[in-house]
Structures are given as structure tokens and as C-alpha cells.
FIBA-94310 format. One line per 4 residues: number of its first residue (from 1); their letters; for each residue x, y, z of N, C-alpha, C. Coordinates in nm, 2 decimals. Example, Ala and Ser with C-alpha at 12.3 -4.5 7.8 and 13.67 -1.06 7.14 Angstrom:
2
1> as> 1.32,-0.57,0.78,1.23,-0.45,0.78,1.32,-0.33,0.78  1.28,-0.22,0.71,1.37,-0.11,0.71,1.29,0.00,0.79
REM end
This chain:
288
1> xxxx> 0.09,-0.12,0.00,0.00,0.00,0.00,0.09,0.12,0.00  0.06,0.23,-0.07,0.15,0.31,-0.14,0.10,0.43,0.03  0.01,0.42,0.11,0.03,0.53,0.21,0.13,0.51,0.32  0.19,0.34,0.29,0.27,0.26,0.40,0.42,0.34,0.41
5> xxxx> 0.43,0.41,0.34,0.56,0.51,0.32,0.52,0.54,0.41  0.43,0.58,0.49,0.46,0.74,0.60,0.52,0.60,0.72  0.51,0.49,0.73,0.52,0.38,0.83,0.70,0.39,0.83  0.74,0.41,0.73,0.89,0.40,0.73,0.91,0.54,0.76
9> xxxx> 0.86,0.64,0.71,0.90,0.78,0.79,0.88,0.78,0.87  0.79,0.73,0.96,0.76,0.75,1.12,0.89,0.69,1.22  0.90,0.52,1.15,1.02,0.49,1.19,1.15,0.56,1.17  1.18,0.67,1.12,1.27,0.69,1.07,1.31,0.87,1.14
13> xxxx> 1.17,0.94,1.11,1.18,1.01,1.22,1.19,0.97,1.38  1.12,0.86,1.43,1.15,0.86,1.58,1.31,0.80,1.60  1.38,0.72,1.50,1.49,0.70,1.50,1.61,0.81,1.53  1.53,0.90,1.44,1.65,1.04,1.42,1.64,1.11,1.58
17> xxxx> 1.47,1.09,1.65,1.50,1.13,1.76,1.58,1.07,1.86  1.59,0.91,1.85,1.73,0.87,1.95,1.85,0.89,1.93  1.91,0.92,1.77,2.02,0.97,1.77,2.04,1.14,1.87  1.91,1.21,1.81,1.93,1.36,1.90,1.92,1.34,2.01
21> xxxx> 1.85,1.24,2.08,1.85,1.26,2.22,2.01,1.17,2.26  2.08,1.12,2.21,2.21,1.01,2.23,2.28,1.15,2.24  2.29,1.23,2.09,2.41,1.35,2.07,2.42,1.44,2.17  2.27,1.42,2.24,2.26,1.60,2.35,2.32,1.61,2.44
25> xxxx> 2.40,1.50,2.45,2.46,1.48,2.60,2.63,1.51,2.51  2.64,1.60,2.42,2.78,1.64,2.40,2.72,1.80,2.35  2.62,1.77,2.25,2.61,1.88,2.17,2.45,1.99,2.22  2.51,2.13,2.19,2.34,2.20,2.22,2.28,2.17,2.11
29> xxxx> 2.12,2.21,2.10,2.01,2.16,1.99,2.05,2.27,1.89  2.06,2.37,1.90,2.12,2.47,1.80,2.26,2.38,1.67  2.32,2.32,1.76,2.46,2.26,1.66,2.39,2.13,1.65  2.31,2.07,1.68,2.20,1.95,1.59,2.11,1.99,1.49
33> xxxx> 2.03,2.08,1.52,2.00,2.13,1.39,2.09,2.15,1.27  2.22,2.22,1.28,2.32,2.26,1.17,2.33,2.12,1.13  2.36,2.00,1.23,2.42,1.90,1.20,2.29,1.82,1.05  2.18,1.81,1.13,2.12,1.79,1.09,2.05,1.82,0.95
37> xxxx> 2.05,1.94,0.96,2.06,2.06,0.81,2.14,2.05,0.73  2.26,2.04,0.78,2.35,2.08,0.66,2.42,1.96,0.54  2.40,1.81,0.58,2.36,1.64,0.56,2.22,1.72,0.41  2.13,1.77,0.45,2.02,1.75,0.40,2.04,1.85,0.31
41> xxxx> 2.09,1.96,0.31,2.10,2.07,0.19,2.19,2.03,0.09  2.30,1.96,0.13,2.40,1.94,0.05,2.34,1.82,-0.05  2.24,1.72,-0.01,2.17,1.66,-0.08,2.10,1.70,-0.20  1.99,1.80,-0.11,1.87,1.89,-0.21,1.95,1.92,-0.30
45> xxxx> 2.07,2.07,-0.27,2.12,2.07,-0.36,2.17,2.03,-0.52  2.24,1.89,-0.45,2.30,1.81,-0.55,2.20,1.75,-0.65  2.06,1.74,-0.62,1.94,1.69,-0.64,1.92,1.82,-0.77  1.86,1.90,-0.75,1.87,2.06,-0.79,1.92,2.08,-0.90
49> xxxx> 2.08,2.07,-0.86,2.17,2.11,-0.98,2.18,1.99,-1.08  2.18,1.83,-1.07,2.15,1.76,-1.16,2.01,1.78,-1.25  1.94,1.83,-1.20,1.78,1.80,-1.24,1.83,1.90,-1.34  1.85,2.06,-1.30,1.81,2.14,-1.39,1.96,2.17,-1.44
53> xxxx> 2.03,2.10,-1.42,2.19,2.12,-1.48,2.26,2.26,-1.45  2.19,2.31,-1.37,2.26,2.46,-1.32,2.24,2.48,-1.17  2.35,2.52,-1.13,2.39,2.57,-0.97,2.30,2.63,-0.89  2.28,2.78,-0.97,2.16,2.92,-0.91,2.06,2.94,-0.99
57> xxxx> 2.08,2.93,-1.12,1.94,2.95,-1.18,1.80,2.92,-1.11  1.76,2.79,-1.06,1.64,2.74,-1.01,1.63,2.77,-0.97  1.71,2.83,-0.82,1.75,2.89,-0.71,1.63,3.03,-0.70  1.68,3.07,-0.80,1.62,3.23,-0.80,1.46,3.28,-0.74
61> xxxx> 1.41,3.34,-0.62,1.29,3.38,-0.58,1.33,3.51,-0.56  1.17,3.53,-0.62,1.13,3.69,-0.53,1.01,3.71,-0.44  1.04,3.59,-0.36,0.96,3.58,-0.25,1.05,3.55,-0.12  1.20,3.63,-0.11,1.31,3.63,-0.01,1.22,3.59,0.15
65> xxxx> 1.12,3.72,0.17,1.10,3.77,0.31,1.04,3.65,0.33  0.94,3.55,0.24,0.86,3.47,0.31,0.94,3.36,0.30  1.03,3.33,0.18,1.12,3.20,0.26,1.17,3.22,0.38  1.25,3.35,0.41,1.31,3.36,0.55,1.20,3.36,0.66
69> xxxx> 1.04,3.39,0.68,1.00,3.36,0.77,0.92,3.21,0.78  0.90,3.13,0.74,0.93,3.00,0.69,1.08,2.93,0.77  1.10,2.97,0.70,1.29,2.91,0.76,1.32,2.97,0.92  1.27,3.08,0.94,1.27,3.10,1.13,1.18,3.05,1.20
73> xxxx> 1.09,3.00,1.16,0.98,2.98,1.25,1.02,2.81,1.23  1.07,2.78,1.11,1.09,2.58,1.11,1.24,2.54,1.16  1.30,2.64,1.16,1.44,2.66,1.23,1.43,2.68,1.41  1.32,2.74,1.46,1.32,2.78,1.57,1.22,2.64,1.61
77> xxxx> 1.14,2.62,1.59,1.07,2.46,1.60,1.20,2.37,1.64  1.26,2.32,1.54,1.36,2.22,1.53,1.45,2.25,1.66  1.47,2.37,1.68,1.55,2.41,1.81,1.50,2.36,1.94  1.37,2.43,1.94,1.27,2.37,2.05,1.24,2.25,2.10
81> xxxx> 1.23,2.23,1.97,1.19,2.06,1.97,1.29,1.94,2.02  1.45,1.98,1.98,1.53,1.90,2.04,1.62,1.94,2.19  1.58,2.03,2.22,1.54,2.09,2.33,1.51,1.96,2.42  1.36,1.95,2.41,1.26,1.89,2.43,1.31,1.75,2.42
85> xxxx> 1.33,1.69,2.33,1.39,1.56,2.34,1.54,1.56,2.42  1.62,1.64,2.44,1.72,1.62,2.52,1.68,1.60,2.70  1.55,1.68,2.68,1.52,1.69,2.84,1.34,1.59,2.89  1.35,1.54,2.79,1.21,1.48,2.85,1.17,1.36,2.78
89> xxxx> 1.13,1.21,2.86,1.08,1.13,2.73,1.10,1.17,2.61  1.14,1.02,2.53,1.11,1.07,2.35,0.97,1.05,2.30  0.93,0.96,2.36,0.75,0.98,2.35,0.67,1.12,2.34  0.74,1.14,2.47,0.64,1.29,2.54,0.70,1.40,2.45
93> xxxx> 0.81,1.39,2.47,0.86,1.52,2.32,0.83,1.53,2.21  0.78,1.36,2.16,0.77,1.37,2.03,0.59,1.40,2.02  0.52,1.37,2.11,0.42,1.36,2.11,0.35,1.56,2.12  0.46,1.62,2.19,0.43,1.77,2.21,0.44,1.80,2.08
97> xxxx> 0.55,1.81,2.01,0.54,1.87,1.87,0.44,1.79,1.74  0.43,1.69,1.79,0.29,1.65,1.67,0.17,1.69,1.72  0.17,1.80,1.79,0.02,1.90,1.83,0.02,1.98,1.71  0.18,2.01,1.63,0.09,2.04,1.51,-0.03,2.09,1.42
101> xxxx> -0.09,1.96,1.42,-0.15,1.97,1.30,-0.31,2.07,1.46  -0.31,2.03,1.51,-0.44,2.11,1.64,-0.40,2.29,1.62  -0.27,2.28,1.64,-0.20,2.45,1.61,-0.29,2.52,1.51  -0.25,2.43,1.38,-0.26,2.46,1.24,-0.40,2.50,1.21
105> xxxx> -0.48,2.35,1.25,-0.64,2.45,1.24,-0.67,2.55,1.33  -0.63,2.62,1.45,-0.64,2.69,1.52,-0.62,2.80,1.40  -0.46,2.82,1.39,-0.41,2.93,1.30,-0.47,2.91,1.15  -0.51,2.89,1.11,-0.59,2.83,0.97,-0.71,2.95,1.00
109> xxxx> -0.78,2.92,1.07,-0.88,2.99,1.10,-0.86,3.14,1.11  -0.75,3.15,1.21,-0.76,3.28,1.24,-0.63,3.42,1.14  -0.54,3.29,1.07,-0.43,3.39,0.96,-0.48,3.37,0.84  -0.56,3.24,0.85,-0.60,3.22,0.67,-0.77,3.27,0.62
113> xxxx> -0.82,3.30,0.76,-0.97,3.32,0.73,-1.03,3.18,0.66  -0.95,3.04,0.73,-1.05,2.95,0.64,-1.16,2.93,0.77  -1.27,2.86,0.70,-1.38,2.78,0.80,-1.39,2.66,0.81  -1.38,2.60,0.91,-1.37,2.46,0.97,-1.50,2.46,1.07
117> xxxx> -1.56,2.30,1.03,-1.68,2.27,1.08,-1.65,2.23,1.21  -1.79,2.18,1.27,-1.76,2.16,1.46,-1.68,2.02,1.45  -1.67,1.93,1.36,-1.58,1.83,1.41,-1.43,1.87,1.38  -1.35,1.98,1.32,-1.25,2.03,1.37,-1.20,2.14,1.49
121> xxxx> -1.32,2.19,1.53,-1.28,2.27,1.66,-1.29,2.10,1.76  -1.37,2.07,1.75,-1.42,1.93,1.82,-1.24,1.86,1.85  -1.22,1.85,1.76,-1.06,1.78,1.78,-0.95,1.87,1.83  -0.97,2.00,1.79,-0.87,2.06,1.91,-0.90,2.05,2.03
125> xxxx> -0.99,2.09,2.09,-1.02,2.08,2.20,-0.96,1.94,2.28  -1.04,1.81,2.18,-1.01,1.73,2.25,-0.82,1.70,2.26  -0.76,1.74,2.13,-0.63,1.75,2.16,-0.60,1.82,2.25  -0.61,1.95,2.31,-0.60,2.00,2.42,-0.62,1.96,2.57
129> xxxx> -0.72,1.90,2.58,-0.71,1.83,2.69,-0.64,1.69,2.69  -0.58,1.64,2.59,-0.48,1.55,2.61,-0.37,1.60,2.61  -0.33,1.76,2.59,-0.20,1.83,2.60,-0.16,1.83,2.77  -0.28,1.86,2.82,-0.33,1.88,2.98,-0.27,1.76,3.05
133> xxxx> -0.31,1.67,2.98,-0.31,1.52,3.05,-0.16,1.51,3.08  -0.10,1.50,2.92,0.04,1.49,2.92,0.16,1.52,3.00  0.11,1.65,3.02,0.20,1.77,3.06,0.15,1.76,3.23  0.10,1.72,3.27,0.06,1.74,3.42,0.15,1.65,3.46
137> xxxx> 0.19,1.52,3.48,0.32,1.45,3.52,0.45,1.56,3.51  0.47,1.58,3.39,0.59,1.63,3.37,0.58,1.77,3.43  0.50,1.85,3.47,0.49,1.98,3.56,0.53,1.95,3.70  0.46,1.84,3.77,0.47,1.77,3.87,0.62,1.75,3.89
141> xxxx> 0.68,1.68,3.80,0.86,1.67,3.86,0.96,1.78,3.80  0.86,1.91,3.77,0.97,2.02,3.75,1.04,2.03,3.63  0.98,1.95,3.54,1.04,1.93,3.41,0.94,2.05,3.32  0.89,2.13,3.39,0.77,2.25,3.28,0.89,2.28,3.20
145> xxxx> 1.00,2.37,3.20,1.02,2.43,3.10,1.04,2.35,2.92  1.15,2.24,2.93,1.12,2.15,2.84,0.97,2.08,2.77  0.90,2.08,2.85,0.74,2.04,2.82,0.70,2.20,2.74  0.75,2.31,2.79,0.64,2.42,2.73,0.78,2.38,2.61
149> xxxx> 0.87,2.38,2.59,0.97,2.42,2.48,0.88,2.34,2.40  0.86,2.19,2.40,0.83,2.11,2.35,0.70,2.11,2.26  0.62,2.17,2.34,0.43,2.26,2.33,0.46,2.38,2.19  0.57,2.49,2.27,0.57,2.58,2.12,0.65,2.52,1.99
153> xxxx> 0.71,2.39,2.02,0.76,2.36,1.89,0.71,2.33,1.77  0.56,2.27,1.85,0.45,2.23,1.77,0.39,2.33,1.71  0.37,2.42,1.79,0.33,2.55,1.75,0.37,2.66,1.60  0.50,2.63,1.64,0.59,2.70,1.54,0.61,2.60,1.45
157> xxxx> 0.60,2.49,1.46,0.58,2.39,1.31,0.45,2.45,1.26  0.35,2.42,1.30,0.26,2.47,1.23,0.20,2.63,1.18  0.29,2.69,1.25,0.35,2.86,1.20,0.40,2.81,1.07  0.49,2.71,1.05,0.55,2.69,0.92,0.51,2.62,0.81
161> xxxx> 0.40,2.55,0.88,0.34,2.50,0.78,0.22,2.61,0.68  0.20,2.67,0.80,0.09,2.81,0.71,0.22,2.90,0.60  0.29,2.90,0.64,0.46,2.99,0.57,0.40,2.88,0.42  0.45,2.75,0.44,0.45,2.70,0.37,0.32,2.68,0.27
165> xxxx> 0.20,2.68,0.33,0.08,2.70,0.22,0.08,2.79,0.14  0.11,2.98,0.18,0.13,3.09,0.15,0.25,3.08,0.07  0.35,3.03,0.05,0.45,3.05,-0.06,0.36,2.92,-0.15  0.30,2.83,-0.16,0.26,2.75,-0.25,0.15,2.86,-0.34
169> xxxx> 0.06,2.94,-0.24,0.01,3.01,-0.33,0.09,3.13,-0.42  0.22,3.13,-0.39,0.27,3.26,-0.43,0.33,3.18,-0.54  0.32,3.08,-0.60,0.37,3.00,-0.70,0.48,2.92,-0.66  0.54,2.94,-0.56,0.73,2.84,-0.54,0.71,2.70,-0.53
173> xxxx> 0.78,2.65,-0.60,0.79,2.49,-0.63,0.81,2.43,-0.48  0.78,2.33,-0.43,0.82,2.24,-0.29,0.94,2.22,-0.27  0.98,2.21,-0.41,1.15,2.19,-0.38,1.24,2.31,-0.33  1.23,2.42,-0.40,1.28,2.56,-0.36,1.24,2.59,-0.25
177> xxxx> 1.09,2.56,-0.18,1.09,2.62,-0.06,1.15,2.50,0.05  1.16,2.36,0.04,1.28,2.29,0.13,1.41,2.31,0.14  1.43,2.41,-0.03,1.61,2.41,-0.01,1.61,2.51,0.07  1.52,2.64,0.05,1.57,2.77,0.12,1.55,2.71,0.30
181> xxxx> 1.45,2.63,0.34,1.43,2.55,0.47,1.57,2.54,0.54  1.60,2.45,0.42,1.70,2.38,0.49,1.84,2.45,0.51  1.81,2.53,0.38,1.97,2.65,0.40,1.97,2.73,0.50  1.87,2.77,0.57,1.81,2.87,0.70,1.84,2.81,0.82
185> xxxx> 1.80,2.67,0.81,1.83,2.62,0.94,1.96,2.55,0.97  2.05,2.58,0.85,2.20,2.54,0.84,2.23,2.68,0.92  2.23,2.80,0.81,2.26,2.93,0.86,2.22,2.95,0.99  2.10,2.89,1.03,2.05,2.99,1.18,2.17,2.87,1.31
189> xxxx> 2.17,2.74,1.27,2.26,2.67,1.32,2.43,2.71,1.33  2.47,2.75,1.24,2.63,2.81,1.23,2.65,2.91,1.30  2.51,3.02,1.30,2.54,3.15,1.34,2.51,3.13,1.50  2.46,3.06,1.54,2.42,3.04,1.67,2.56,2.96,1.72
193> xxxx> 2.69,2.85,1.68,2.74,2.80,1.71,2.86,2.89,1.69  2.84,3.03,1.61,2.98,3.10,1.59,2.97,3.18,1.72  2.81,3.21,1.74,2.85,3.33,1.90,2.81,3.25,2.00  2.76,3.14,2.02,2.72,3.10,2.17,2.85,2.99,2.16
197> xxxx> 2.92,2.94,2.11,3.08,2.84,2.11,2.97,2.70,2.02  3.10,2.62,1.97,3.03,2.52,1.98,3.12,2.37,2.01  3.07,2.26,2.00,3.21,2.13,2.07,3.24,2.07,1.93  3.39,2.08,1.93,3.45,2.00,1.77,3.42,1.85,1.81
201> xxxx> 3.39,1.80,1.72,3.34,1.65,1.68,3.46,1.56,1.71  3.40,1.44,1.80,3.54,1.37,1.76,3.49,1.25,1.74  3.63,1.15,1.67,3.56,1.08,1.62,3.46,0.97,1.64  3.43,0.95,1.76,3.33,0.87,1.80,3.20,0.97,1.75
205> xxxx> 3.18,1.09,1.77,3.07,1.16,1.77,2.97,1.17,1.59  3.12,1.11,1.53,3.05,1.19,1.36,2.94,1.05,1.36  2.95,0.98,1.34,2.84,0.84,1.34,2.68,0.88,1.35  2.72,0.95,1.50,2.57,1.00,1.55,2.57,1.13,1.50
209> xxxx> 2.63,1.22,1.44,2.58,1.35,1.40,2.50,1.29,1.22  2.61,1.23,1.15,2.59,1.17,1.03,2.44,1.13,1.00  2.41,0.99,1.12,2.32,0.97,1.12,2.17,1.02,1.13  2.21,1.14,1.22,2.10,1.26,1.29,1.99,1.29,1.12
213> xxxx> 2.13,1.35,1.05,2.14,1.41,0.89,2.05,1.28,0.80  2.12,1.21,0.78,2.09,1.05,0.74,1.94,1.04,0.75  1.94,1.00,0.85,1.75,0.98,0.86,1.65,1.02,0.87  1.66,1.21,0.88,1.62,1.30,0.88,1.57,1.34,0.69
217> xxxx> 1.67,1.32,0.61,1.65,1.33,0.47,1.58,1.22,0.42  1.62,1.07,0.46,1.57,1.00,0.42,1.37,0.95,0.47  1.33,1.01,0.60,1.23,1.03,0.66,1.13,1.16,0.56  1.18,1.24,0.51,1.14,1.36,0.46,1.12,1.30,0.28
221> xxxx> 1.24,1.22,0.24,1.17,1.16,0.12,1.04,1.07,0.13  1.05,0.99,0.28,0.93,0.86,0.30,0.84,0.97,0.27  0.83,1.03,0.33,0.71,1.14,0.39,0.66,1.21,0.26  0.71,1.24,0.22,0.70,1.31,0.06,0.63,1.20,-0.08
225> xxxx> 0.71,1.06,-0.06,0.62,0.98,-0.16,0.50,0.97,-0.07  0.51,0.94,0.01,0.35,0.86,0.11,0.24,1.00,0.07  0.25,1.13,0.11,0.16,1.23,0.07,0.16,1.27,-0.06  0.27,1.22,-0.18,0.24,1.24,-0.32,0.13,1.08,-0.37
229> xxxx> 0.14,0.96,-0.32,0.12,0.87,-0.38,-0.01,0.80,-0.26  0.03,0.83,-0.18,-0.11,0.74,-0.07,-0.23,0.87,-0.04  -0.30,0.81,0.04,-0.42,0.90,0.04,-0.41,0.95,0.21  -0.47,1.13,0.16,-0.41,1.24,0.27,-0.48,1.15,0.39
233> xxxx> -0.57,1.05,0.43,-0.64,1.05,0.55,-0.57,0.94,0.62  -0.52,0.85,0.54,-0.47,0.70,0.58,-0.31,0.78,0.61  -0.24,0.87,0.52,-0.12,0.94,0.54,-0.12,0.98,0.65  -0.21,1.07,0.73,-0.21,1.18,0.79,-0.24,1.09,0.94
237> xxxx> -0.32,0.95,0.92,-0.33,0.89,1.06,-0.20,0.85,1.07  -0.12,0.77,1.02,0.02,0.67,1.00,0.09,0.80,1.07  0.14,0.87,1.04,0.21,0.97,1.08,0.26,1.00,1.20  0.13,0.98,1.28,0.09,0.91,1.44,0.19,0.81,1.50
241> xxxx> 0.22,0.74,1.42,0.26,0.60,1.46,0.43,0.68,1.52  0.47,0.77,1.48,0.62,0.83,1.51,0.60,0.84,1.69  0.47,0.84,1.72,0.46,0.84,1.86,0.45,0.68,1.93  0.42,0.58,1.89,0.44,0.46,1.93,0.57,0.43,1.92
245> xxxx> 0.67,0.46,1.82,0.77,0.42,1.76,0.87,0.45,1.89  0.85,0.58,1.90,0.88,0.71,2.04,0.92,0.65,2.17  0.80,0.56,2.17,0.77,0.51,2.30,0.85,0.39,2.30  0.83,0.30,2.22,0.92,0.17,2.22,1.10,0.21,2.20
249> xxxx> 1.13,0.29,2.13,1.30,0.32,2.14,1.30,0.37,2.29  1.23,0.46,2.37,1.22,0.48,2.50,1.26,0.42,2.58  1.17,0.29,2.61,1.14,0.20,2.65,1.25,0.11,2.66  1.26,0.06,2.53,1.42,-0.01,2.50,1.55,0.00,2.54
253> xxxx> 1.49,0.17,2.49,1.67,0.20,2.45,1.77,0.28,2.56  1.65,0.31,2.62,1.65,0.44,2.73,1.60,0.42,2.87  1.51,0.30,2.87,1.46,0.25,2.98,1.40,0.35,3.04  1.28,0.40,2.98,1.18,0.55,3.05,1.08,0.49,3.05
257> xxxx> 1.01,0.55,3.19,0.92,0.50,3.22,0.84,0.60,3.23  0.70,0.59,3.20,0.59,0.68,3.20,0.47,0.69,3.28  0.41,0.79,3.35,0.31,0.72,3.44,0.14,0.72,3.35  0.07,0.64,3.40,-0.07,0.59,3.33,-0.10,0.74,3.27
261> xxxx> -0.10,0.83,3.31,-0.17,0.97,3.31,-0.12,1.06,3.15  0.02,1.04,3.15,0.09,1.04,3.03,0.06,0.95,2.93  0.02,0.86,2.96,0.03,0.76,2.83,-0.16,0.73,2.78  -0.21,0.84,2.83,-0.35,0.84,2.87,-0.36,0.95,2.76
265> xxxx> -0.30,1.07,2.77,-0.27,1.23,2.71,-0.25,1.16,2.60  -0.07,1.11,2.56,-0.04,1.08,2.42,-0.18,1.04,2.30  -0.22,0.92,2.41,-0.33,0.87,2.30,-0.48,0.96,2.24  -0.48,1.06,2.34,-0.58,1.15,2.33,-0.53,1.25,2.23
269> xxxx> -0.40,1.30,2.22,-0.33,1.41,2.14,-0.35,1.36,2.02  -0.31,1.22,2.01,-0.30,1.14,1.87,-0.42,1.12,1.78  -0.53,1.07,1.88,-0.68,1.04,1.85,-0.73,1.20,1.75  -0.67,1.24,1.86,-0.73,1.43,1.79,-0.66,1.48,1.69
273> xxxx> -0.51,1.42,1.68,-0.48,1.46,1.55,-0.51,1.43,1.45  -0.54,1.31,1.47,-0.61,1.24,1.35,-0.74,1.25,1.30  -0.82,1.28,1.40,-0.98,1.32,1.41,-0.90,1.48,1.32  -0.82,1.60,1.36,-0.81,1.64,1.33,-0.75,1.68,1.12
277> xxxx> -0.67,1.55,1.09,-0.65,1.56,0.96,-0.76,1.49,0.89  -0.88,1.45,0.94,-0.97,1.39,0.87,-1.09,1.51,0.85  -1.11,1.61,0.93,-1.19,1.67,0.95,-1.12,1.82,0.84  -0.97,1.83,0.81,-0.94,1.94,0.74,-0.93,1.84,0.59
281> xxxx> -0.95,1.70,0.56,-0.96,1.73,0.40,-1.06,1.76,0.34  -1.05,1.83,0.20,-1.15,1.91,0.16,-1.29,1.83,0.13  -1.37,1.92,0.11,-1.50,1.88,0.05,-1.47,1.83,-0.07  -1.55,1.65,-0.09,-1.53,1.67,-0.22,-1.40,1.53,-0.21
285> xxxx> -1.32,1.58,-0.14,-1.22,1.48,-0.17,-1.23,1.29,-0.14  -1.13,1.25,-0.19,-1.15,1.09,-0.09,-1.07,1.07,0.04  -1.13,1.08,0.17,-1.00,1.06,0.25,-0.93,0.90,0.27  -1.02,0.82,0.19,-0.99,0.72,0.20,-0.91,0.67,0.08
REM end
């Protein structure tokens, strides 16, 4: 089944999260993103210049300001986010930023002037009160700051994903607006590692930086055939699964343990995301 790609991206992104959470114990999330970015531009790139046989030509937009706010808001997510995975379950972190898609119809409504019926407000809410759930353990042992980091990352993903709808209407190809993505959050990663310091790699370390890059590109191609070739409803549930996946590397790899109350939230966050991508495909369409 051609929507089973998002099943290998799921695995692939919660994978990338145990390399970030292995690396954080040398490196800040600022020089994981670079790490992680700069694996993935040098790719697009090379991808780019084969395709159209030229370096900058493709390259070329006159839509600068909205790549660059795109690229800060998905640049500052990624920050947050591994933040969040350095300091809290990989479940629970991973679980805060796939609030996402609950963000998105929130801001959908209110930056895009679209209208969403009562079974998409219906699913934020209920996502919100599984944010509640979630987060109340981890408030409880003093772990709030990482939980809110983890809360706006999702937020600011889905800042970026409206970036991202808004340059599709401005005509920019998917591919141009990933490269400029990805070139932004190389840049905002360098520039953050040239004034706050950063730790030279040694060789035990490149494996897990490599890797970070590695399955991060390869998770973003799964991701990309599964929503070009499978269908948005069966895509958009699977996606989910990067939270199960979360849990079992946890579990395994990390030996984290969660209380009932937590693992009560996740499945309510998830339930509603999904309630939630079923309820924003269009009229008219097949979500099945």
C-alpha cells in the first residue's frame, strides 16, 4: 500500500529522535539542527543542480522575506523541539510537537480566514485536553520548561506550515521552498554555534551526527512519496505512529518509564490529530 511510506517515515523520524537525544549529552540543539541541516541541503542541492543542470538558476525567488520567515519559525521549532527531546521522554517530546496539525487549524482559522466545521474545533479541544493530561506528570517533577519548549515547537511547526501553504500560493515549487528551509536552518545553526561556542566532533561523535542528517533526509523523502502517492487520510493517521515508535526506542533503549496519566494524554493528542486531519480534508475529496 502506497500510504505505508509514512510507516517507514515514522520509523525513521523517531529514530532520528534517539540519535538527537544520544548526541545531546555532548552537543546544544542549536549545533543539531546545523548537524542535521547541513547532511540534508548538500543533498537537495545536488538533487537541484543535476535535475536542472545549473547551480543558481532554479535557485532564484522573489519571494526572499517569506522563505526567510518559513525558515525562522521551522528553524526555531527544530530548536525547541530538540530541546525537548534532550530533556524529556522521547514519546512525550515527540508527542508535544505533533500538536501540530491542532495548532494549524487553530491558525488556519484565524491567519488564513479558512472555516472549519464543529468536528475540527471538536478535535482541538479534545487534543488540548490530552496536552493537559500529558503535561501534568511532567509539571509535577519540575520538568515544565522542556514540556512548554516542546508545546511551542509544535506550534511553530505549524507557523511553518501556514509559511508553507502561503508560498505555494505565491507559485514556489516544494522543492525551492525545502532548499531555502533547509539552507536557513544550516545558517541559523552556524550562526548560533559561531556566538554561543560550539564542541568540535570527535571521532566517536560523527556516526551519531551523520546519522542525525541521514534519517532525517531519508524520513522527509518517505514522507513526501506517502503524501504524493497514498491518500491524505490514511497518510495523515500513520504519521501518528512516530509516537508509538517514540515510545518503544524509550522504553528499549533508554529505559523510560511513564506514568498511566501520560500515556492516557499521548493517545488522546494522537486520537485528535487524526480526528483532526480527517476533518481538514477538503470537501469533495477521498480521504480514504
Amino acid at each position: 500500500m502506497k500510504s505505508s511510506w509514512m510507516l517507514v517515515a515514522a520509523a525513521l523520524f523517531a529514530l532520528m529522535g534517539v540519535l538527537v537525544k544520544h548526541a545531546s549529552g555532548n552537543f546544544s540543539p542549536a549545533e543539531l539542527v546545523f548537524y542535521r541541516s547541513i547532511f540534508g541541503l548538500v543533498a537537495i542541492w545536488t538533487v537541484i543542480a543535476i535535475h536542472h543542470r545549473q547551480l543558481w538558476a532554479p535557485l532564484a525567488t522573489h519571494h526572499t522575506r517569506a522563505h526567510f520567515l518559513r525558515g525562522l519559525s521551522g528553524f526555531s521549532a527544530l530548536v525547541l523541539f530538540f530541546y525537548a527531546i534532550a530533556r524529556l521522554p522521547l514519546a512525550t517530546a515527540v508527542t508535544l510537537n505533533y500538536t501540530a496539525p491542532l495548532f494549524l487549524a487553530a491558525l488556519s482559522a484565524w491567519w488564513l480566514h479558512e472555516r472549519h466545521g464543529r468536528g475540527l474545533v471538536a478535535a482541538v479541544l479534545l487534543g488540548f485536553v490530552g496536552i493537559v493530561l500529558l503535561l501534568r506528570p511532567q509539571v509535577q517533577q519540575q520538568a515544565w520548561l522542556p514540556a512548554l519548549a516542546g508545546l511551542v515547537s509544535g506550534m511553530l511547526a505549524a507557523t511553518a506550515y501556514v509559511n508553507v501553504k502561503q508560498l505555494g500560493k505565491l507559485g514556489e515549487p516544494e522543492w525551492r521552498v525545502v532548499f531555502y528551509f533547509t539552507l536557513l536552518a544550516t545558517l541559523g545553526g552556524g550562526v548560533w554555534m559561531a556566538v554561543a561556542g560550539y564542541h568540535r566532533p570527535q571521532a566517536g561523535d560523527w556516526p551519531w551526527l551523520i546519522g542525525i542528517g541521514v534519517t532525517a533526509t531519508l524520513a522527509q523523502l518517505a514522507l513526501t512519496r506517502a503524501y504524493h502517492r497514498g491518500r491524505t487520510l490514511i497518510v495523515g493517521a500513520l504519521a501518528y505512529t512516530t509516537v508509538g515508535f517514540s515510545a518503544v526506542y524509550g522504553v528499549v533503549l533508554f529505559g523510560e518509564q511513564l506514568p498511566l496519566m501520560a500515556w492516557i494524554g499521548m493517545t488522546v493528542v494522537a486520537l485528535a490529530g487524526i480526528l483532526a486531519v480527517r476533518e481538514s480534508v477538503p470537501a469533495g475529496a477521498d480521504p480514504l
